[in-house]
C-alpha positions in Angstrom: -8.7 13.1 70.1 -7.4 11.7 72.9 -10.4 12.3 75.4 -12.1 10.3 72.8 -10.6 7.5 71.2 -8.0 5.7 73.4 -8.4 2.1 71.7 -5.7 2.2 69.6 -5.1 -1.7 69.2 -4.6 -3.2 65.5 -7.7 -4.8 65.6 -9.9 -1.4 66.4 -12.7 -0.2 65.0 -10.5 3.5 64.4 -7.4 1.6 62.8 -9.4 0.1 60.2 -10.5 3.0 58.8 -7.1 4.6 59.2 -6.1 1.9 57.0 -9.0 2.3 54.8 -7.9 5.6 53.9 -4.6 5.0 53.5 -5.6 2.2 51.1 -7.6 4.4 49.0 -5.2 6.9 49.1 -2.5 4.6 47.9 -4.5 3.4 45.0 -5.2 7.0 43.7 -1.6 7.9 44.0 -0.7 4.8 41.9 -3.1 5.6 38.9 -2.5 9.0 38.9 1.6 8.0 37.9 0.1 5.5 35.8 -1.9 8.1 33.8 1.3 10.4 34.1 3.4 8.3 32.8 1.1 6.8 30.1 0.9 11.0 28.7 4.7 10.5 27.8 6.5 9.0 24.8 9.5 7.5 27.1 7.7 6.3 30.1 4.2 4.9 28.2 3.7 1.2 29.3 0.0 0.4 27.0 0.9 -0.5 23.7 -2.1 1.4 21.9 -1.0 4.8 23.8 2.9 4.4 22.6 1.0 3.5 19.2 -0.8 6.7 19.2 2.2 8.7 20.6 4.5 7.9 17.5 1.2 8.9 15.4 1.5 12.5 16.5 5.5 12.3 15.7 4.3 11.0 11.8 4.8 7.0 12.0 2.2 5.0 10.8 2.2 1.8 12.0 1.9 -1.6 10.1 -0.2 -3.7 12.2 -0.4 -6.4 9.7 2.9 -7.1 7.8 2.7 -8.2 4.6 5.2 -10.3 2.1 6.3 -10.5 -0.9 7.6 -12.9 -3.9 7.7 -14.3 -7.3 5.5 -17.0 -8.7 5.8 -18.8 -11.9 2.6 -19.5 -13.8 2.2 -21.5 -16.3 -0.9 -21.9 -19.2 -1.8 -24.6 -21.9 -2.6 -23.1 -25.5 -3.7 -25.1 -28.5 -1.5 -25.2 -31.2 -2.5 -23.3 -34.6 -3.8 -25.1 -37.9 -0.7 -26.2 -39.3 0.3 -26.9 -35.7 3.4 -24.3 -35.9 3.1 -22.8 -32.9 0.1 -21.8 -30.3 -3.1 -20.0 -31.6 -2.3 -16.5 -30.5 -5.6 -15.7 -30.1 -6.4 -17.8 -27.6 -3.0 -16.3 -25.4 -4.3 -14.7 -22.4 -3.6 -11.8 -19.8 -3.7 -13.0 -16.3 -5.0 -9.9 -14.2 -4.1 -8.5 -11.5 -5.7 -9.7 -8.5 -5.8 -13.1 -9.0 -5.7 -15.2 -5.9 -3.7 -17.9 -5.2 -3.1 -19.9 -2.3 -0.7 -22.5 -0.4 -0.8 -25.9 0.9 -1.3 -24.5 4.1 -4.5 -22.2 3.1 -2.0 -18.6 3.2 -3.2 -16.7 0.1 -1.8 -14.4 -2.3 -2.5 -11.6 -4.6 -1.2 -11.2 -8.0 0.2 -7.7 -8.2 0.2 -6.6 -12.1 -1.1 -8.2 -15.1 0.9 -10.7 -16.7 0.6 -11.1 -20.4 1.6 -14.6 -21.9 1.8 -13.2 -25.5 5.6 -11.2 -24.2 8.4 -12.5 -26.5 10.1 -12.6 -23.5 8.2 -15.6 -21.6 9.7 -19.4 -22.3 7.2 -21.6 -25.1 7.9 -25.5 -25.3 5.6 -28.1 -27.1 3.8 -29.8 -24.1 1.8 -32.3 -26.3 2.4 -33.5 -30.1 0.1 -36.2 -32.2 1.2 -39.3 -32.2 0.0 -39.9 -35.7 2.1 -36.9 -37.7 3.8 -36.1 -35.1 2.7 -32.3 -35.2 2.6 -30.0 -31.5 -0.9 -29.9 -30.2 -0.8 -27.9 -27.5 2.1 -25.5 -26.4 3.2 -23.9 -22.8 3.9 -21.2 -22.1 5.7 -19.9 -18.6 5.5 -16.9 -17.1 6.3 -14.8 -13.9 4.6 -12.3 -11.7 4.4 -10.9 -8.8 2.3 -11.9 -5.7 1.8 -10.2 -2.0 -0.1 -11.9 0.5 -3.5 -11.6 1.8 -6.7 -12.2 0.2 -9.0 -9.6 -1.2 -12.5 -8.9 0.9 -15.2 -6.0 0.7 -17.9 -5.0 3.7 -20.8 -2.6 3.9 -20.6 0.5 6.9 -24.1 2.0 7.5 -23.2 5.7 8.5 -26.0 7.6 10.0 -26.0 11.1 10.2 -23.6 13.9 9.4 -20.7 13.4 12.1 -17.7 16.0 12.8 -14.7 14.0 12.3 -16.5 10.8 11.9 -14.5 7.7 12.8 -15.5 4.1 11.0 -14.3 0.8 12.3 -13.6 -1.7 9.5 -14.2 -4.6 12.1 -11.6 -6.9 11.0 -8.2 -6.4 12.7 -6.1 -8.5 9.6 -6.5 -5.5 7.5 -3.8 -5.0 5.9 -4.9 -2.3 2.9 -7.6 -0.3 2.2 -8.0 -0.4 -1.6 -11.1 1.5 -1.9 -13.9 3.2 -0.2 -17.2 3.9 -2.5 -20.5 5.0 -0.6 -23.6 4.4 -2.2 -24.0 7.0 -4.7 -20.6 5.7 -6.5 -19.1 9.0 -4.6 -14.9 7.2 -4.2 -12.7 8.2 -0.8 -9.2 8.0 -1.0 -6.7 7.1 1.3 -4.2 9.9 2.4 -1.5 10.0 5.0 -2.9 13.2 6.6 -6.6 15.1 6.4 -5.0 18.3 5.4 -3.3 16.4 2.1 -6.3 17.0 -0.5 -4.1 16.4 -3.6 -2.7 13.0 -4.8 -1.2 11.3 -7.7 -2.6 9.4 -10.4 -1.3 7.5 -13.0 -2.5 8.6 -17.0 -1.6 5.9 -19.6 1.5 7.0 -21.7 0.5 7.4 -25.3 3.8 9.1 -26.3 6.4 7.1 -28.5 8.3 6.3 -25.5 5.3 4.3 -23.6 7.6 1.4 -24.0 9.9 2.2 -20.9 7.3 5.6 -19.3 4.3 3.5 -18.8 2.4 6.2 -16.7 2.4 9.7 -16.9 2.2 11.3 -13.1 -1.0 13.8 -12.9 -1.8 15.7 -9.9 -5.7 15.1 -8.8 -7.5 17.2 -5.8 -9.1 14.7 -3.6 -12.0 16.2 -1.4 -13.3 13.2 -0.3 -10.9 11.7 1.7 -10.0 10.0 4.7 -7.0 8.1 6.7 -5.8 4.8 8.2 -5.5 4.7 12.1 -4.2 1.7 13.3 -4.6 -0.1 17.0 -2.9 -3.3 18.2 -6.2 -4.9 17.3 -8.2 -2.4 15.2 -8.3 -0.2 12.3 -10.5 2.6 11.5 -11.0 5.0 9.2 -11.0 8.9 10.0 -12.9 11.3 7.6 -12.9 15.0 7.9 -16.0 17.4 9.0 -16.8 18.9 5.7 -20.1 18.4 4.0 -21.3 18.1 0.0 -22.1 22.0 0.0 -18.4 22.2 0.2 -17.5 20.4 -2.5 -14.6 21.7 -4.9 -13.9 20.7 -8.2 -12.2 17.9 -9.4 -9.3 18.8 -11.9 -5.9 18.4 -12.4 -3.6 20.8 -10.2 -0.2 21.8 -9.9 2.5 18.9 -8.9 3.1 19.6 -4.9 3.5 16.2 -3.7 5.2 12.8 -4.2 4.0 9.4 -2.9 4.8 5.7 -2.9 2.7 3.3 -4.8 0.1 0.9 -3.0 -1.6 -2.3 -4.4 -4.6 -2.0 -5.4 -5.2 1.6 -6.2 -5.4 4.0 -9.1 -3.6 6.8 -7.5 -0.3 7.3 -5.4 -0.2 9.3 -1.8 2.0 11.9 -0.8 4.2 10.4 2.2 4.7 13.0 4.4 2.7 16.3 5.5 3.2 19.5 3.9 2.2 22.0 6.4 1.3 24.1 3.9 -1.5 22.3 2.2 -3.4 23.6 5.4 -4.3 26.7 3.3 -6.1 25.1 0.8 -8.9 23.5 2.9 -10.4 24.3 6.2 -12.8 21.1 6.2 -10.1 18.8 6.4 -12.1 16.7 3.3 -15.7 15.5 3.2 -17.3 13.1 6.0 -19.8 10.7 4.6 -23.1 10.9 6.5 -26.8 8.7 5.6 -24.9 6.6 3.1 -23.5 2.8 2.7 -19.4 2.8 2.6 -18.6 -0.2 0.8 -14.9 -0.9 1.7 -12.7 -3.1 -0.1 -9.3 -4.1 1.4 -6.8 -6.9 1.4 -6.6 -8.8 4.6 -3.9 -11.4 5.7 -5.3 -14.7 6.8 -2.2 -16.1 8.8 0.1 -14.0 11.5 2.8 -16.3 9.4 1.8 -15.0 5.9 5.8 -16.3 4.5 6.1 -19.2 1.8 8.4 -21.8 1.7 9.9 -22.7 -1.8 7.1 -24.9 -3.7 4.0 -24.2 -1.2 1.8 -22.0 -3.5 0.4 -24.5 -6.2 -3.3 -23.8 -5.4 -5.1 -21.4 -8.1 -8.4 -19.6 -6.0 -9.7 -17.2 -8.5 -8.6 -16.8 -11.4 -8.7 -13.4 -13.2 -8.2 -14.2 -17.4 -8.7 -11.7 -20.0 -8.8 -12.4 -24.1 -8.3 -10.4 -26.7 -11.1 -11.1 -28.5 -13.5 -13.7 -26.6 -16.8 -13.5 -29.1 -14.6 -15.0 -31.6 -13.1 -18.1 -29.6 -14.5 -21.0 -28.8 -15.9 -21.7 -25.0 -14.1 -25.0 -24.8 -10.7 -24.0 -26.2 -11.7 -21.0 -23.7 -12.4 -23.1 -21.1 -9.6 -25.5 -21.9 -7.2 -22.6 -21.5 -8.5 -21.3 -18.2 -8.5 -24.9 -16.7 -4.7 -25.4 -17.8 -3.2 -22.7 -15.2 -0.7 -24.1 -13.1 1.5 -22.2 -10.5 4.1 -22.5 -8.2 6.9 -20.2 -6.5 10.1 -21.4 -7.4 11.8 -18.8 -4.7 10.8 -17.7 -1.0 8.4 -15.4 -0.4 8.9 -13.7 2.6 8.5 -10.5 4.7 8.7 -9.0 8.3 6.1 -11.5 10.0 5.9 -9.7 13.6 5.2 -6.5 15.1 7.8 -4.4 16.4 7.6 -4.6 20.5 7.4 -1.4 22.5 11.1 -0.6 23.1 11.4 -1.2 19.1 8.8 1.4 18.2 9.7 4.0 20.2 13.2 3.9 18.2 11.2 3.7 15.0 8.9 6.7 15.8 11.9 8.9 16.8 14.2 7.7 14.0 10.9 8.5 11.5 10.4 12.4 12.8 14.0 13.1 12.4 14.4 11.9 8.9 11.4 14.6 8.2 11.2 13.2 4.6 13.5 15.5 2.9 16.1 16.0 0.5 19.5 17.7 2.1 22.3 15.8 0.0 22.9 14.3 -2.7 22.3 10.7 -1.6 19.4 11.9 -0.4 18.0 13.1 -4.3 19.6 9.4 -5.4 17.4 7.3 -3.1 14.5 9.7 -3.3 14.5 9.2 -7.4 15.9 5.1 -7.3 12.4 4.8 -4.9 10.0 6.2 -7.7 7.8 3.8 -8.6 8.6 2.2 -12.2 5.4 2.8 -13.8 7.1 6.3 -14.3 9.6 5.9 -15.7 12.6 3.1 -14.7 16.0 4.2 -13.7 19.1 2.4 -13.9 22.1 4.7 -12.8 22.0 8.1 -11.1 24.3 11.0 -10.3 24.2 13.9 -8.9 26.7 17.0 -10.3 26.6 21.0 -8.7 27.2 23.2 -11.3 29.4 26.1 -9.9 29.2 27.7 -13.1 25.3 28.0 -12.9 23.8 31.5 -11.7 21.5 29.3 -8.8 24.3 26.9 -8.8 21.7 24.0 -10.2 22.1 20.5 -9.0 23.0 18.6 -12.4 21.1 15.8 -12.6 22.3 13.0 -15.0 20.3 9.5 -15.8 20.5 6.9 -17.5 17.3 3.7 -18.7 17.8 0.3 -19.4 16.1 -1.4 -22.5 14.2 -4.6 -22.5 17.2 -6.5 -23.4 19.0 -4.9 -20.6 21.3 -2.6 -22.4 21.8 0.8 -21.3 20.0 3.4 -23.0 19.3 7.1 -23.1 16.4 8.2 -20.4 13.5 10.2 -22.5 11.7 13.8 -22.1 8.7 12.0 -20.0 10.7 10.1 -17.8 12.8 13.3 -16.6 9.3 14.9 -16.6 7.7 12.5 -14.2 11.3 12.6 -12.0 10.8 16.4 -11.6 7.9 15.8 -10.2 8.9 13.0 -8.0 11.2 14.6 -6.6 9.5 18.7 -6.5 8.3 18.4 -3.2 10.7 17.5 -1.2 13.7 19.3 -2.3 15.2 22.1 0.0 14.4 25.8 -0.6 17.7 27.0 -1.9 17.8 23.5 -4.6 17.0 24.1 -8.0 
């Protein structure tokens, strides 16, 4: 317009809004490669997109690391009336989640019962009378295993019926869901992916050979159900949009998947997705609506949640069961409960930090090409050495193709280890629970 704006100094009136709009259109160029570059795996800067970008390729991140260790506890018992050894019936079973903590207030969760009465655990004479000099009281020591974090429970209100409803647990140290129970006593349970509605659940062995197959691996539908997404800072929990009317029956199905066991749950998950379980539900499980969740989970209270040797000597709650408490007396009862000492005579340790963004991206990638699946023979070894030992323990594996065989079978051959550590032969329920360990991930053409 040259007729009608001739001022064309740097300090005009037209120049500043020349600038202006070159400002502005400057800006909206930058964020519009921000947001392009954020939509891709490689070029993703923002941690919680590159978090939900290896989602879609099946990794599941760990947002709070946990570790692992042995402790060694150790309990008073009275001697018995003639002062030969303790009173067995005052021996007791430390349970399972027990607490303990360190000098430094990290705490720990005992893993699995341990059971003072075992042959196996050490018994000296800690006190003897002075008079006849008789054992009053014996210890005993045994070991267990602890993982850290403390166990904690909280109460959701969910309002009404939600598609794909989303539930923030509101603490970011989570570091397991253990369970989720609305109101009505209705349980969820944690699966790696909505379309997964069976896992597996561990039934007492009563067979002879209970003494080295302590489960037996059953198959359970699950339609209530739900999954773990983790943030940087958050962690929710994603439900389906299904609703009570659609409701299937619980029973015991056909073995499809294998899992990995979990602290602090009765069942075990598949670990990766079946596309084919898509097929059996078109709800993806069912959301919770007008109800209180009550959600129980195990939380790390330290970002450093490692042990030096000799740090966890603090008992926090005690867990004791007795065989027969209406028969005992509350002071040797309470005598014994008092007694518990522990310490960790070993490190407990475990990955402390999270992986940075350069890391995950390898661990994402490395994760989808693995696709959880059995190609060759190492991969059947490491797939049965990882089942968990409630099934059934293995000591040695190989793997043998039969070029006789019609299907040319994959000869399988195992061998157990005995309490006193001698080999031994594996039995029928162990191979039984391996079969179906190993069913679902096998290739096609494997038999």
């Amino acid at each position: 317009y040259p007729t009608t704006f001739r001022d064309f100094n740097e300090a005009s009136f037209g120049m500043m809004m020349l600038e202006s709009v070159a400002y502005i259109g400057d800006n909206l160029s930058f964020y519009t490669d921000y947001q392009a570059s954020e939509a891709f795996f490689d070029t993703a800067i923002e941690y919680n997109n590159i978090v939900r970008h290896a989602r879609s390729l099946g990794y599941k991140l760990t947002s709070n690391p946990s570790s692992t260790g042995e402790i060694a506890v150790y309990v008073l018992i009275p001697a018995n009336t003639v002062g030969l050894g303790p009173q067995l019936t005052l021996i007791p079973i430390l349970r399972r989640g027990t607490e303990f903590s360190t000098t430094g207030g990290n705490s720990y969760v005992l893993l699995d019962d341990v059971n003072f009465s075992d042959a196996k655990h050490e018994v000296v004479v800690a006190r003897v009378n002075e008079s006849t000099g008789l054992p009053t009281v014996y210890a005993i020591k045994a070991y267990g295993n602890v993982i850290s974090g403390r166990l904690t429970s909280i109460q959701v209100t969910v309002g009404e019926f939600e598609r794909f409803k989303k539930v923030d647990v509101g603490d970011a140290a989570v570091a397991e869901i253990l369970s989720v129970v609305d109101d009505e006593g209705h349980s969820y349970v944690e699966v790696p992916h909505l379309s997964q509605d069976i896992v597996y659940q561990p039934v007492m062995n009563r067979n002879s050979d209970k003494g080295t197959v302590a489960s037996i691996l059953k198959p359970i539908p699950v339609p209530r159900r739900f999954t773990v997404e983790r943030e940087r800072d958050k962690v929710f929990l994603q439900f389906g949009y299904g609703s009570d009317t659609e409701l299937v029956t619980e029973s015991v199905a056909d073995p499809a998947n294998v899992i990995m066991s979990q602290h602090g749950r009765k069942y075990i998950s598949d670990t990766s997705f079946d596309p084919g379980k898509i097929l059996d539900t078109d709800k993806f499980g069912i959301a919770p609506s007008n109800t209180i969740l009550t959600i129980s989970y195990r939380s790390n209270t330290s970002t450093n949640v490692n042990a030096a040797v000799g740090t966890v000597v603090n008992t926090t709650r005690p867990i004791f069961r007795f065989a027969d408490l209406n028969t005992l007396a509350t002071s040797d009862v309470d005598f014994v409960v008092e007694s518990l000492e522990v310490t960790n005579e070993g490190s407990i340790v475990g990955d402390v930090s999270l992986p940075n963004a350069a890391e995950l991206r390898i661990r994402a990638k490395d994760h989808f090409a693995t696709q959880n699946r059995a190609v060759t023979k190492k991969d059947y070894k490491s797939m049965a050495y990882a089942m968990p030992p409630e099934f059934g323990a293995i000591k040695r594996i190989n793997i043998v193709q039969d070029t006789d065989s019609f299907k040319r079978n994959l000869n399988m051959y195992i061998t157990s280890e005995d309490s006193s550590g001698n080999l031994t032969l594996a039995n029928p329920t162990l191979k039984r629970n391996l079969k179906t360990w190993i069913n679902k991930h096998r290739m096609v053409n494997d038999t």
